[in-house]
C-alpha positions as CSV (number, residue, x, y, z in Angstrom):
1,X,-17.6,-8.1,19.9
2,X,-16.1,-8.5,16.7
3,X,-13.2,-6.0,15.7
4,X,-13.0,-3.9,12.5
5,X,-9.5,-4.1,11.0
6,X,-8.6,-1.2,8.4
7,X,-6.0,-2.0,5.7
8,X,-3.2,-0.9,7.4
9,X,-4.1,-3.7,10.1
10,X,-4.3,-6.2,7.3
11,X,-0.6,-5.6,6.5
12,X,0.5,-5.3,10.2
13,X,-1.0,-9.2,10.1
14,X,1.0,-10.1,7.2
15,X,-2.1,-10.6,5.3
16,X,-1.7,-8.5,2.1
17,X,1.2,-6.0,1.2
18,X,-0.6,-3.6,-1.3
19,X,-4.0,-2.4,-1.8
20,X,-3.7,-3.5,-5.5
21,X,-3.4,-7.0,-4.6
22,X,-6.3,-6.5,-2.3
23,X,-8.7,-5.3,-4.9
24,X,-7.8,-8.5,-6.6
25,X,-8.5,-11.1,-3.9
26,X,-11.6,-9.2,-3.7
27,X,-12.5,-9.6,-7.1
28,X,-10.9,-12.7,-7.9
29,X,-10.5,-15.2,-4.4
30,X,-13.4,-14.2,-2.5
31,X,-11.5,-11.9,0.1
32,X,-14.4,-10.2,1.7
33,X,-15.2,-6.7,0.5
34,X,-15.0,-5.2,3.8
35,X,-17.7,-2.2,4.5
36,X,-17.0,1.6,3.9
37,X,-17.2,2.8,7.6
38,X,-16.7,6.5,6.1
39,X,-16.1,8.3,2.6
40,X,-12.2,7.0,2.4
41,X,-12.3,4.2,5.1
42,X,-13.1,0.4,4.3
43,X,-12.9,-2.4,7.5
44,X,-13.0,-5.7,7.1
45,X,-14.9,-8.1,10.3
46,X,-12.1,-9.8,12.0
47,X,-13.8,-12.9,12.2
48,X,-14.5,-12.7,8.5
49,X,-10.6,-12.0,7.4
50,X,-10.0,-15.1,10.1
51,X,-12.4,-17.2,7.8
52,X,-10.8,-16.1,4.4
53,X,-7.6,-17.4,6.1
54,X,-8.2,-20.5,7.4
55,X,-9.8,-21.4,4.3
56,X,-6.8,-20.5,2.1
57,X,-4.7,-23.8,0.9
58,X,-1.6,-24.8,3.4
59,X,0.7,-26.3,0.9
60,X,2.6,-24.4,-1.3
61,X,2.3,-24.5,-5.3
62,X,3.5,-27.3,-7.5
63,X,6.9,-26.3,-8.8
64,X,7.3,-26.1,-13.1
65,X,9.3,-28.3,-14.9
66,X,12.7,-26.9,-16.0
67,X,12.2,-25.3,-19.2
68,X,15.0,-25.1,-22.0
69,X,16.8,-22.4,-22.4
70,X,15.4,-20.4,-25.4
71,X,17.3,-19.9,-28.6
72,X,20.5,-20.8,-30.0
73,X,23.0,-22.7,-28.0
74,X,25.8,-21.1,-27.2
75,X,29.0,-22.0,-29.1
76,X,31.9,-23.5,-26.0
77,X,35.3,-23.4,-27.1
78,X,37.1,-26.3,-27.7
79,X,40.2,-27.3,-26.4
80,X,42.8,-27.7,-29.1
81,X,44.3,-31.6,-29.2
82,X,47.9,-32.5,-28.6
């Protein structure tokens, strides 16, 4: 039988940390939108968060290129000559 998980299982998973990031995977990278089990409770299928998982990318993001520092360089002060 497939388990219902409630949010506070979802964090004890390490699979979301706030329930503001959670409304945007829902919106935004198809995290499933769970079903309201009663009028303040939403669970999400187990097999279903599983499947949202596994189907999330393994390797991490490309890194940036170094950006210059903005605005005027600073001035470095110079070493008076013998």
């Amino acid at each position: 039988m497939n388990r219902r998980l409630r949010f506070r299982d979802l964090q004890e998973r390490g699979i979301v940390r706030n329930r503001v990031t959670l409304a945007n995977w829902i919106r935004k990278q198809d995290f499933p939108p769970g079903q309201l089990t009663g009028p303040n409770t939403r669970t999400w299928g187990e097999d279903e968060v599983n499947g949202w998982v596994t189907s999330r990318p393994v390797a991490s993001k490309p890194l940036l290129p170094a950006r210059r520092p903005r605005g005027r360089p600073r001035k470095t002060q110079s070493q008076p000559t013998a």
